[in-house]
ROBANU-954113 format. One record per residue: residue in one letter; x, z, y negated of N, C-alpha, C in turn. Coordinates in steps of 0.1 Angstrom, whole numbers, plus 5000, padded with zeros to 4 digits. Layout:
// ROBANU-954113
aXZYXZYXZY/...
END
This chain:
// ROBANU-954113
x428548774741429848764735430648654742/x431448564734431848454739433248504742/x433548484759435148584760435648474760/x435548324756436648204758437748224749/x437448294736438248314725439748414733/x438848524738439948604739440848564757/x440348474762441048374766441948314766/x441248244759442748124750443348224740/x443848324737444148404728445348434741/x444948494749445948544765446448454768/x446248304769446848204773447348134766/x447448184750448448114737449748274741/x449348364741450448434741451248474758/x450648404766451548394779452248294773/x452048134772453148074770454248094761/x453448154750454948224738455748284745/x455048364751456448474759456648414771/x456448294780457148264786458148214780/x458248134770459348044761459848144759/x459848254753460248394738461548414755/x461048464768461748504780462748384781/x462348254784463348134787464648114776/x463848164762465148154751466248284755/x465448424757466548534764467048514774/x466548434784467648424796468748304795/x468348284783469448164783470548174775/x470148274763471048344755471948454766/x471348534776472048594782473048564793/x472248434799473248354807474548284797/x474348224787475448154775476548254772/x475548394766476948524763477748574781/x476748554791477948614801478848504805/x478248394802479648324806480848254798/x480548344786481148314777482648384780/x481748524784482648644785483948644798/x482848534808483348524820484648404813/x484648304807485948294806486548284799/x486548444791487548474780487948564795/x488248594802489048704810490348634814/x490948504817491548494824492548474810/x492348444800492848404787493248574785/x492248704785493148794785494048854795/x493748854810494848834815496148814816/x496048634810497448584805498248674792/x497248674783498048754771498348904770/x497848974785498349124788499449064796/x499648944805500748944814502048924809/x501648844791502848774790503248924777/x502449024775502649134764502349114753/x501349014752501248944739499949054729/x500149164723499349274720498349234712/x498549154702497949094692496749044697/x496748944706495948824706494948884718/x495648954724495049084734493649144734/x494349204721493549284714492049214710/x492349084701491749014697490248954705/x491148874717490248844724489348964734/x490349094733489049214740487749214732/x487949244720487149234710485949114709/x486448984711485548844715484848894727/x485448964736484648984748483249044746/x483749174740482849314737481649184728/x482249144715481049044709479748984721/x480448934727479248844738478748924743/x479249034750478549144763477549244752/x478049264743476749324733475749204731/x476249114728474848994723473949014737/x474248994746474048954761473049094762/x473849174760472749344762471549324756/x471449314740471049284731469349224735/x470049114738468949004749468349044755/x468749174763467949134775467549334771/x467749384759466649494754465449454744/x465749334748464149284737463049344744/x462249384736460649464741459949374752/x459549244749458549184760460049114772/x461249154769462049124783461249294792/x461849384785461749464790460049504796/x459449434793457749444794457449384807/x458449244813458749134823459049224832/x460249304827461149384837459749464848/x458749534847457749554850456449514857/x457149384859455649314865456249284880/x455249254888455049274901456049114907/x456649074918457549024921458648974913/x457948894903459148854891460248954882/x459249074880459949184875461549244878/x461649254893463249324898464149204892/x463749064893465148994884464849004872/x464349014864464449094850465049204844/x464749294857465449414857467149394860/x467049334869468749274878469749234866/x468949154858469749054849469749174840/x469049224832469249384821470549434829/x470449504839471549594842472549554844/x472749364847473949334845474449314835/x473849274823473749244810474549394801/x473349514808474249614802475649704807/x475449664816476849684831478249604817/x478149504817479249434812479449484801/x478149524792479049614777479749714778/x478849744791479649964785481049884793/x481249824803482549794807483649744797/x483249664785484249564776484049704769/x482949764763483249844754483749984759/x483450084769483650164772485550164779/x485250034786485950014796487449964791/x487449794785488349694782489049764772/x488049794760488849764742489949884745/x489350004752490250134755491450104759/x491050044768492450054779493549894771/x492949794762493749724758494349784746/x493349924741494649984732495850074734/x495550084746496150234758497550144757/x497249994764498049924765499149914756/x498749854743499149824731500349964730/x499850054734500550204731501650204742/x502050094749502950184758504250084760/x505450094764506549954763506550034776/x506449904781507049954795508649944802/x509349874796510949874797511150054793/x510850074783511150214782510450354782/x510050284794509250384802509550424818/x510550244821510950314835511950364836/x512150464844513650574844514950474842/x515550554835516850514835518250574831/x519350594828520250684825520250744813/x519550724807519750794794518550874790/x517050824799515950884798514850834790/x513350894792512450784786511750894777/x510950834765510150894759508350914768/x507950994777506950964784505751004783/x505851094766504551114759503151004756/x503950874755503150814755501950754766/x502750814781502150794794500950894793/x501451004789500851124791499851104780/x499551054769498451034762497450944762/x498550844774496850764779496350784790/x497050914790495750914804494050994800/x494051064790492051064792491750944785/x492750814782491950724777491550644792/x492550674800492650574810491150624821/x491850764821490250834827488950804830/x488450804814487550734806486450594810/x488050564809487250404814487250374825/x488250444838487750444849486450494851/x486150604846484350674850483550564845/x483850524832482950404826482450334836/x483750224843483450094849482850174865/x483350264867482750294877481350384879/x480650414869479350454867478450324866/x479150214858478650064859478349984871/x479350014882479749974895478550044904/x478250184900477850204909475650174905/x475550204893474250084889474149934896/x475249894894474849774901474549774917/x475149844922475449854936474049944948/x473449984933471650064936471149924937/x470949824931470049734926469749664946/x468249664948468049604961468049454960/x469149384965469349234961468349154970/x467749234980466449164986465349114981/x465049204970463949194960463849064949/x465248984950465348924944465748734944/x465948674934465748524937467348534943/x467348434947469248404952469848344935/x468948294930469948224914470048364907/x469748514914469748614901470748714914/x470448694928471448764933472948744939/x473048594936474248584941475348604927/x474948604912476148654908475748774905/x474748854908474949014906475849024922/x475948974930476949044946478049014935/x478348894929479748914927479748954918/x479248994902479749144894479949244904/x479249294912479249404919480949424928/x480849324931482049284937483649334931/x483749214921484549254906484449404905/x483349464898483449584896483849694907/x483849684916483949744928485749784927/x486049624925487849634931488249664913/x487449644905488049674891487949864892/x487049914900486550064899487850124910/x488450124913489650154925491050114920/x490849994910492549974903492550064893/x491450134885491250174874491550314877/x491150374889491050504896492750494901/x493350424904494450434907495950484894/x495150404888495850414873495450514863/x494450524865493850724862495050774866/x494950824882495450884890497150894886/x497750754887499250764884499350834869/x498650804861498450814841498551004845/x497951054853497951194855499151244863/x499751194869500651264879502351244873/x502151084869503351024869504351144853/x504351144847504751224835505351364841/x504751424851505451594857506651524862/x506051424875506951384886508451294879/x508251244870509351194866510151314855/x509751414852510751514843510151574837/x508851524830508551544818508551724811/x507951784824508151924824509151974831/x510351924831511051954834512051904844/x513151884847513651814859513251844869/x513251694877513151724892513751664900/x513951684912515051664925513851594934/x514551484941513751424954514751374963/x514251454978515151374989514951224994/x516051164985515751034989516350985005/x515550885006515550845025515750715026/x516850675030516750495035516850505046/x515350425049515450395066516050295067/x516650275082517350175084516550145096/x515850015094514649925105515949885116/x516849855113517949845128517249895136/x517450075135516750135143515550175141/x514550145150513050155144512750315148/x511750375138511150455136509450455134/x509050515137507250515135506850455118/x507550475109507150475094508350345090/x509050365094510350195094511850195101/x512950325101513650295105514550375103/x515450435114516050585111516350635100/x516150745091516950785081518350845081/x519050725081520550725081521450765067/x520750735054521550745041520550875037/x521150935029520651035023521051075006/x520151115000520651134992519951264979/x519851254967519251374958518951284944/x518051284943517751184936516851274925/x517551274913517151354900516351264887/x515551314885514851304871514351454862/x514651374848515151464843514351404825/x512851424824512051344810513051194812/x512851144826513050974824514250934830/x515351044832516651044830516551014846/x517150914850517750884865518950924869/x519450934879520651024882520551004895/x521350964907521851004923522951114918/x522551184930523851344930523851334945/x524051444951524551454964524051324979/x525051274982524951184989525751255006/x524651235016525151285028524251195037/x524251215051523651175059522851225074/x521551175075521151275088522651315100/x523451215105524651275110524751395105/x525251365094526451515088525451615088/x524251645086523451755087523551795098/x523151745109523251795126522151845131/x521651895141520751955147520252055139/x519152105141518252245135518452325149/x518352435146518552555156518152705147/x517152755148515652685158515352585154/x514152505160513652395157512452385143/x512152305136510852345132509852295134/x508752365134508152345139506852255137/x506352185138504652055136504052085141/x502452065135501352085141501452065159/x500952145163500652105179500551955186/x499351845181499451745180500551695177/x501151665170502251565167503351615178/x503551755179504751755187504451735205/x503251725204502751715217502951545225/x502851505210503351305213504551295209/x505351355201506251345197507451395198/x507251515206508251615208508751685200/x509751775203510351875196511451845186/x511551695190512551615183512351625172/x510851625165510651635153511251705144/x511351835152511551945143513251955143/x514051855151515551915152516451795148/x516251695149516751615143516351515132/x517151555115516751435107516351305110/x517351225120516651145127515551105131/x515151215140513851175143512651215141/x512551295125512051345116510251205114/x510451105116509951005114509150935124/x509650995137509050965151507550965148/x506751055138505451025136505250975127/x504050865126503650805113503150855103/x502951015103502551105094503751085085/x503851045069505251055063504451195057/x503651255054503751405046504251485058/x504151475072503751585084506351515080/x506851395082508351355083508851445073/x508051405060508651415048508551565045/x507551675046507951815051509151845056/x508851825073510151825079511451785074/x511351725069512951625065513651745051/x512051785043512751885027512852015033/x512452085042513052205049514552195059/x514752085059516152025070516652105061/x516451975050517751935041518152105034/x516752135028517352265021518052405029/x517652405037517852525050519352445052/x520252325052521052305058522152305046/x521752235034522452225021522552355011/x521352415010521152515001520452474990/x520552314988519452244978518452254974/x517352294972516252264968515752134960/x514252094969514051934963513151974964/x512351894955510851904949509351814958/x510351704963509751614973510851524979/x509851424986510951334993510051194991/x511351104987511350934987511650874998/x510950765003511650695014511750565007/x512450505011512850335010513650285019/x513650155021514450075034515449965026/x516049875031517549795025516549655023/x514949645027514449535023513549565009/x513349705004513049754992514449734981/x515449754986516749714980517149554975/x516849514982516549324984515349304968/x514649384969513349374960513849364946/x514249554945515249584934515949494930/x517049454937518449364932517849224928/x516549184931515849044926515549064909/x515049164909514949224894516549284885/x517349314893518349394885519849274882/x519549194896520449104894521749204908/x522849054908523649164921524649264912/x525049354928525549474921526949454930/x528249524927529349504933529649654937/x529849614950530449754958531849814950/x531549864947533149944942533550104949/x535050144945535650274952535850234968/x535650384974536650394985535550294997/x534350254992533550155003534449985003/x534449974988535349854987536549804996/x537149894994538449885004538149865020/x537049935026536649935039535649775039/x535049755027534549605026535449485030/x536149475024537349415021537849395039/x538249515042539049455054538249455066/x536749475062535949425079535449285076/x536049235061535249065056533649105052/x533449175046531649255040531349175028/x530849115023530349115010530749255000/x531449204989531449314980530549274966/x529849204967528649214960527349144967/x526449184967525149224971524049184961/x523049094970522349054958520549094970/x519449034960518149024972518148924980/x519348814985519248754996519848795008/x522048875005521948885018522149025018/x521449125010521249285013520849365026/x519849275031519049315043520449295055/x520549155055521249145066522849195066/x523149225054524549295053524049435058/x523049495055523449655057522449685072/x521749565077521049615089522249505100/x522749395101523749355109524849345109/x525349315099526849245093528049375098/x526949505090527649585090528849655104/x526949695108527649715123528449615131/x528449515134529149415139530749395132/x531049445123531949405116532749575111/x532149625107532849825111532549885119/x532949925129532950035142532950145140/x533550215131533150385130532350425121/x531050475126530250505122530150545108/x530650655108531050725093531450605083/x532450535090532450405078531350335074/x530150335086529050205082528750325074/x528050445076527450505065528050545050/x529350515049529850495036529550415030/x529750265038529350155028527850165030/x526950185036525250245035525150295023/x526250425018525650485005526550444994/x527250364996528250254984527250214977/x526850104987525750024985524450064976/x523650174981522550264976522850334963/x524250394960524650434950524950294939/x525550174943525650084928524050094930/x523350054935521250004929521250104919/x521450214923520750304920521550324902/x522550294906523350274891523150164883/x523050074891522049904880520849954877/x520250054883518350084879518750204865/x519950314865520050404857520750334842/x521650224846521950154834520950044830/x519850044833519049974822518549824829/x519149774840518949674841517949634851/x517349464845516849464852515249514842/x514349374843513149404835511749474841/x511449624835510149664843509249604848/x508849444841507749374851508649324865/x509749324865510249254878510149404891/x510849484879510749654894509549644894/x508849644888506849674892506549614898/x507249494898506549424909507549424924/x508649434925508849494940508649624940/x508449684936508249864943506949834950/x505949744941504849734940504149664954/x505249554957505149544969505849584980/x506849644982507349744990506749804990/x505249904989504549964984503049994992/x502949824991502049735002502049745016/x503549735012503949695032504349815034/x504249915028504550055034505750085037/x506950015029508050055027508650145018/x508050215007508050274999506750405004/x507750515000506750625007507050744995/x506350824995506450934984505551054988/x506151174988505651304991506251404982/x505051514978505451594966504851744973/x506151844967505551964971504852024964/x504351944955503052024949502351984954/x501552054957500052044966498652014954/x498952024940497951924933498551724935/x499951754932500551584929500251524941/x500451584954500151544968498751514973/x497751594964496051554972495951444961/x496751394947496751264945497351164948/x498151184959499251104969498451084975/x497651144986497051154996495851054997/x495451004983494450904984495350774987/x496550774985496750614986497950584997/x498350484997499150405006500550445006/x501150484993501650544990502450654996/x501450745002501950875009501550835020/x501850775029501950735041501150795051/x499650845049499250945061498850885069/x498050895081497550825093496250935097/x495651015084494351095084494451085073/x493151155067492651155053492351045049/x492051105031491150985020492250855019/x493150785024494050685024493550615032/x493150635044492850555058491350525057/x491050355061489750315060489450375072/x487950305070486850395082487550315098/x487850185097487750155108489350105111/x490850175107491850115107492450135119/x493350075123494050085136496050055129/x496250125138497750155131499150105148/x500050045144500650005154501950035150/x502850115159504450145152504750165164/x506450185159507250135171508550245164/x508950315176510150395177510950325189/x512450335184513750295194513650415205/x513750365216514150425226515850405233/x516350305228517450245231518550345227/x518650395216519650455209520850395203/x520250315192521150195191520650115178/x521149985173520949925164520249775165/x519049785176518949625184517449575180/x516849725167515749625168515949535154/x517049475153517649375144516949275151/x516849265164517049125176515449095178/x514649255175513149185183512349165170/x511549015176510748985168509349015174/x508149035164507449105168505749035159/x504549025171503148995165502049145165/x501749125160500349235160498749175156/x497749175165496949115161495649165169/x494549145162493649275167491949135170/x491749195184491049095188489449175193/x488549125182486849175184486649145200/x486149225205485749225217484049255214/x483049155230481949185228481749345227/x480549415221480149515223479849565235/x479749675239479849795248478549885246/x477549845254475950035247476449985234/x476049845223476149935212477449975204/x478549985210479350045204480649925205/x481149935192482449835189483249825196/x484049715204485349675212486349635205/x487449665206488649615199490049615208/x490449485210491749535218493149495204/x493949605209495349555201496049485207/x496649375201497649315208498849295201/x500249305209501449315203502249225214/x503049175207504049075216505249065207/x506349115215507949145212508449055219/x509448975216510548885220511948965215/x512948985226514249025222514948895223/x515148865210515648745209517248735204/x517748825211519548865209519948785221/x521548705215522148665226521948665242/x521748595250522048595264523248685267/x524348665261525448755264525948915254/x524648935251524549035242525349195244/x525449205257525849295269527349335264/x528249185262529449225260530149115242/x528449035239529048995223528849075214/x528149185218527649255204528449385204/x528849475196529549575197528449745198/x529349795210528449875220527650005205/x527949955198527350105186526250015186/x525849875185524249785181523849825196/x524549795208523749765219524049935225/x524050045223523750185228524850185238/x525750095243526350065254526150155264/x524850115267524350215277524050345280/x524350415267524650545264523250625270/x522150595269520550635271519650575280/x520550515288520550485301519550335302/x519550215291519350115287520450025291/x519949925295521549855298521549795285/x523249755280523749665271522749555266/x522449525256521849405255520449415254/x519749535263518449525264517749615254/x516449575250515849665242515049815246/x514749935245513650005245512750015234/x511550005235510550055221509450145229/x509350245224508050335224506950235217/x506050205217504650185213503850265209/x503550265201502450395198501150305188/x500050315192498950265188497850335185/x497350355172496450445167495050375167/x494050385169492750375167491650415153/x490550405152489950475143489250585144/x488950675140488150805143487050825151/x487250915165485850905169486050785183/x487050675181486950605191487950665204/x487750565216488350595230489350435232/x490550515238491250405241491050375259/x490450275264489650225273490750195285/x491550155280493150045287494150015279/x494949995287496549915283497349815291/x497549695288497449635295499349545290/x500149475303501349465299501249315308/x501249195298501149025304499649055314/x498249105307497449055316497449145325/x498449265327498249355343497749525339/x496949545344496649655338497749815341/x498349845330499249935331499050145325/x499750235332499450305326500350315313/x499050445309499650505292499550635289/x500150685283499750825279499050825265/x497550895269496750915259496651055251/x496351065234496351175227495551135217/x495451255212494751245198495751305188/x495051205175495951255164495151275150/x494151415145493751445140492451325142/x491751345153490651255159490851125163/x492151135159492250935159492550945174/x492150845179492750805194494250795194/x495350805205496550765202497050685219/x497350605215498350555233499350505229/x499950565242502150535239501950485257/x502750355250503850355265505450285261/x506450275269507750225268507650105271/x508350025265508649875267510149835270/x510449765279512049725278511949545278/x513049515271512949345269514349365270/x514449285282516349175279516449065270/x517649035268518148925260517048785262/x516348725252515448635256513748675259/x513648815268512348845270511448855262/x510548815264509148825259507648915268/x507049015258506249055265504849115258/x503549065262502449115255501849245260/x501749295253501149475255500049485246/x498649515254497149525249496649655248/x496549675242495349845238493649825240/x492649825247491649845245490849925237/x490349965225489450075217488150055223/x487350105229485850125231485550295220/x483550235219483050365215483750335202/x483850265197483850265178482850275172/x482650315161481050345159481450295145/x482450245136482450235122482050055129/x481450005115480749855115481449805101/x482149855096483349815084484449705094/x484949585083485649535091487149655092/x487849575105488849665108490049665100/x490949725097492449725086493349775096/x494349695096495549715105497149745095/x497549845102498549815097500049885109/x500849855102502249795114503249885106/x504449905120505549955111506449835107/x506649895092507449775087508849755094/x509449635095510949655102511649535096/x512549485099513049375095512349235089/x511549225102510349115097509549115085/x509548995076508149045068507049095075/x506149155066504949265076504249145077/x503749025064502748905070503248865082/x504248815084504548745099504048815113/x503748905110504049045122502049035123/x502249045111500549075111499548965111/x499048915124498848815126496648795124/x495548675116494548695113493848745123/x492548825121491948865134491448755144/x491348775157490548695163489248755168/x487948725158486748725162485748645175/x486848605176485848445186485548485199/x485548605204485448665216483648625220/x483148665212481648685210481048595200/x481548515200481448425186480448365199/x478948285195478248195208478648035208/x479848025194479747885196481447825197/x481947955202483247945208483747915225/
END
C-alpha cells in the first residue's frame, strides 16, 4: 500500500486549517477591537444622556462580540483548542471571545436600556418628591447583569496565563482586569438599585439623624458632631425638621453602653456624650450610639443616621449654586461681618474659622452652623442644582469618607456594610491588608483648623517571612506664633483642659490589618511608649501628641507579623485638608536592592 497518498492528503489538510485558524484569529482579533473602540464613544454618549445613539452603538457592540464568539466556535478552532501546547491559547482566545458577548449581551444592551428608563434629575430628592418606581424596576435588570459580567470575570480569572504565549496573555490580564473593576461597579449598583427605593420613602417615610462634623475639632471619623438635625424622606420628598445640637442634648445618665473593645480605647465617653459619640472609627458602633442619644433624649424616633462635614457642603453648593443665610442667623451675620451668602469656595472656611473668630457665644456659632445647613438643604429640596453635579460630589465626599450612612435595618445595613459608605473599620468594607490613621482633639477646642497633616506608609524589609510596615504621620501646628492671646480662647481651649493657649493636643490612634502586631512607636526617630489594643483583631496603638505654635512632629507605628501579601490601603481621618494632600505615595524603597 502506498501511504504517500494519505500523506500528502494530512499535509494538504494541515495547511488548510492552518490558514482556515489564521483567517479566525484574525477575524476575532478585527471584531474585538472593533468593540474595544466603540466603548469610549459609548461612554461619552451615556455621559452626555444621549439615549438614542447609546442605545445604538450598544447594539454595534453586541454585533462584533457575537461575530468574534462566532469565530472562535468554529469546529476545527475548537478541535486546536485541544492540542498539546498550542491548544490553552486557543482556548484563552474562545473564552475571551465568549466572555465579551454574554458581557455586551447579557451585560451592556440591559443596563443601556435600564438606563434609557430612568431621568435622573427626577430621581434625586427634592421638595415636592420623586417618582422611584422606576429605580425599583431596574433593579433585577441591574442584578442580572451584575451576575452576568461577573460569572464572565470569573472564567477569565480560572484561565492559567502561564500556559500561555505573552501575545495571547497580556490582553486576557487586561480583560480580566476591566472585568474585575466592571464586576464590583456593577455589584455596587445592584446593591444601591435594591436598597435605595425603601431608604428614600418609597415604602413609606423615613427619618435620619443627620450629623455635621465639624473637622475644627477633630474626631476619629472627621469632626465633632456639633449641628444636628432630622432629616425626612418621604417617596423622594426632602424635608429638614428638628434642628438641635450635641450641646443642647447634654450628657447621658446612665451611660450607653459599646462593645468592651471600643470602650476600653475609647472610654465611657462614648456612651455619654454626642460629642464624643465618634471617638471610634467604627461610624455603625457612633452612629448607633448617637440614634439611641438622640431618641431617649428627644422622644424622636430615626430610622438611621447621616453624617456630613462643611467640606461635603462646599461640594453641594458647587452643584446648587450659592445659597443666602436668611432669619434670625442673618442678623447675627451681619454684625460679626460673616458672609451672608455662601458658596463651594468660602463654606469651609466660614463655618470651620471665620466663624469662631468672629462670634463668641457659642450658641450663636451653632445658629449660624444650622442657618447655614438649613438654606443647602433648602437649595437641594427646591430643585436646584443638576443630579450629575450632586453625584458627583456626594460621590466624592464619599471617597474621602466624608459622607457616612447607617440604617437600622439590619437587611439595608449588611448592604452598607460592604462599602465605604458605612464607615466600618471590620468587616466585608475593609481590604485584606488596610491600615487606618485618625486623629481625635484632645485640646478641647477649635485648633485643628491650624494643623497640617502627612500620612504615609513605608514597606519595611521582611521579618521570618512576615510583612513590615511602619506608619508615618507628621503634624505641623501651623497657627500664629502669638496664638495664645490672637486667637479667641473658644478656638484655643484657653487652657480649659489643661493645654496651654495656642498649643495643639491630638490622640493618634493607628489601626493595622488583621492578625498583625504593632512592634513600636516612635516620636522624631526616639523610640516612645504607646498604648496597645485590639479592635475586632485589628491591632490598635494610641499615643498623645502636643505641638505649639510652628511645631512640627513625626510619629512612626511599626506593624510586624503581617501575613496578607495584597498591596496595603490606607486611609485617614478626613479633616480640613484634602485627604490627597494628607495621603502621601507609599515608600517601597526600604528593600528595594537598587536603592
Amino acid at each position: 500500500m502506498n501511504i504517500g497518498i494519505p500523506i500528502l492528503v494530512l499535509a494538504l489538510l494541515f495547511g488548510v486549517g492552518t490558514a482556515w485558524l489564521a483567517v479566525k484569529a484574525s477575524s476575532i482579533k478585527t471584531e474585538l477591537e472593533e468593540t474595544r473602540g466603540l466603548i469610549p464613544e459609548l461612554r461619552k454618549e451615556i455621559l452626555v444622556s444621549d439615549k438614542e445613539s447609546a442605545t445604538r452603538t450598544a447594539f454595534r457592540i453586541r454585533q462584533h462580540t457575537l461575530a468574534a464568539r462566532q469565530a472562535a466556535e468554529d469546529p476545527l478552532w475548537a478541535l486546536a483548542s485541544g492540542l498539546p501546547v498550542l491548544g490553552p491559547n486557543f482556548g484563552a482566545i474562545s473564552e475571551v471571545a465568549r466572555s465579551a458577548d454574554d458581557v455586551a449581551k447579557l451585560g451592556l444592551i440591559p443596563l443601556v436600556d435600564v438606563y434609557d428608563s430612568l431621568n435622573w434629575d427626577e430621581l434625586m430628592p427634592n421638595g415636592s418628591g420623586s417618582d422611584l418606581q422606576p429605580l425599583r424596576s431596574a433593579a433585577p435588570s441591574v442584578a442580572s447583569a451584575a451576575y452576568a459580567v461577573r460569572a464572565s470575570s470569573e472564567r477569565l480569572q480560572d484561565i492559567d496565563t502561564a500556559l500561555l504565549w505573552p501575545q495571547v496573555a497580556a490582553p486576557l490580564q487586561e480583560a480580566t482586569q476591566q472585568l474585575k473593576e466592571a464586576t464590583g461597579a456593577l455589584a455596587s449598583a445592584s446593591d444601591a438599585a435594591s436598597i435605595a427605593p425603601a431608604m428614600l420613602g418609597a415604602d413609606g417615610a423615613r427619618s435620619y439623624l443627620l450629623m455635621i462634623q465639624n473637622n475644627a475639632e477633630s474626631r476619629a471619623s472627621g469632626g465633632i458632631p456639633g449641628a444636628l438635625a432630622v432629616l425626612s424622606l418621604d417617596n423622594g420628598k426632602l424635608s429638614l425638621g428638628t434642628q438641635s445640637s450635641a450641646t443642647d442634648l447634654g450628657p447621658m445618665s446612665p451611660v450607653i453602653l459599646v462593645d468592651p473593645q471600643q470602650q476600653q480605647i475609647y472610654s465611657t465617653r462614648l456612651g455619654k456624650y454626642m460629642q464624643d459619640v465618634n471617638l471610634t472609627p467604627d461610624f455603625p458602633t457612633a452612629a448607633g450610639t448617637a440614634r439611641t442619644m438622640w431618641e431617649e433624649k428627644t422622644g424622636q424616633k430615626v430610622d438611621g443616621v447621616i453624617s456630613i462635614d462643611p467640606v461635603v457642603l462646599g461640594y453641594v453648593l458647587e452643584a446648587t449654586g450659592p445659597v443666602e443665610v436668611s432669619g434670625p442667623e442673618l442678623a447675627a451675620a451681619k454684625m460679626a461681618g460673616l458672609p451672608t451668602e455662601l458658596n463651594g469656595t468660602n463654606v469651609v472656611t466660614t463655618l470651620l474659622s471665620d466663624v469662631y473668630a468672629k462670634i463668641q457665644e457659642p450658641k450663636l456659632q451653632d445658629a449660624y452652623f444650622a442657618g447655614v445647613a438649613k438654606e443647602v438643604f433648602s437649595a437641594l429640596s427646591g430643585g436646584r442644582g443638576e443630579a450629575k453635579g450632586l453625584i458627583s460630589g456626594i460621590t466624592r465626599g464619599t471617597e474621602e469618607g466624608r459622607v457616612l450612612a447607617w440604617s437600622a435595618s439590619p437587611g439595608e445595613q449588611s448592604v452598607l456594610s460592604k462599602y465605604a459608605l458605612s464607615g466600618s473599620v471590620t468587616g466585608p468594607s475593609i481590604s485584606p491588608a488596610e491600615f487606618g490613621v485618625y486623629f481625635n482633639d484632645g485640646t478641647g477646642a477649635k485648633m485643628d483648623y491650624y494643623v497640617k497633616r502627612t500620612v504615609q506608609l513605608v514597606k519595611e524589609c521582611p521579618v521570618e517571612g512576615y510583612g513590615q510596615t511602619t506608619v508615618r504621620v507628621t503634624s505641623t501646628n501651623i497657627a500664629p506664633a502669638d496664638a495664645a492671646t490672637s486667637l479667641p480662647s473658644y478656638v484655643t481651649g484657653g487652657g480649659a483642659f489643661g493645654v496651654p493657649p495656642g498649643t495643639v493636643q491630638t490622640n493618634i490612634v493607628v489601626y493595622g490589618p488583621v492578625q498583625a502586631n504593632i512592634e513600636s512607636a516612635k516620636v522624631d526617630g526616639q523610640r516612645t511608649a504607646f498604648a496597645p489594643y485590639l479592635h475586632g483583631d485589628r491591632p490598635v496603638g494610641t499615643l498623645a501628641q502636643r505641638l505649639s505654635p510652628g511645631e512640627s512632629k513625626t510619629t512612626e507605628f511599626t506593624f510586624g507579623k503581617i501575613v496578607q501579601h495584597s498591596e496595603p490601603d490606607l486611609f485617614v481621618t478626613p479633616g480640613v485638608q484634602s485627604v490627597k494632600d494628607v495621603k502621601l505615595p507609599a515608600d517601597n524603597s526600604a528593600c528595594d536592592p537598587g536603592s
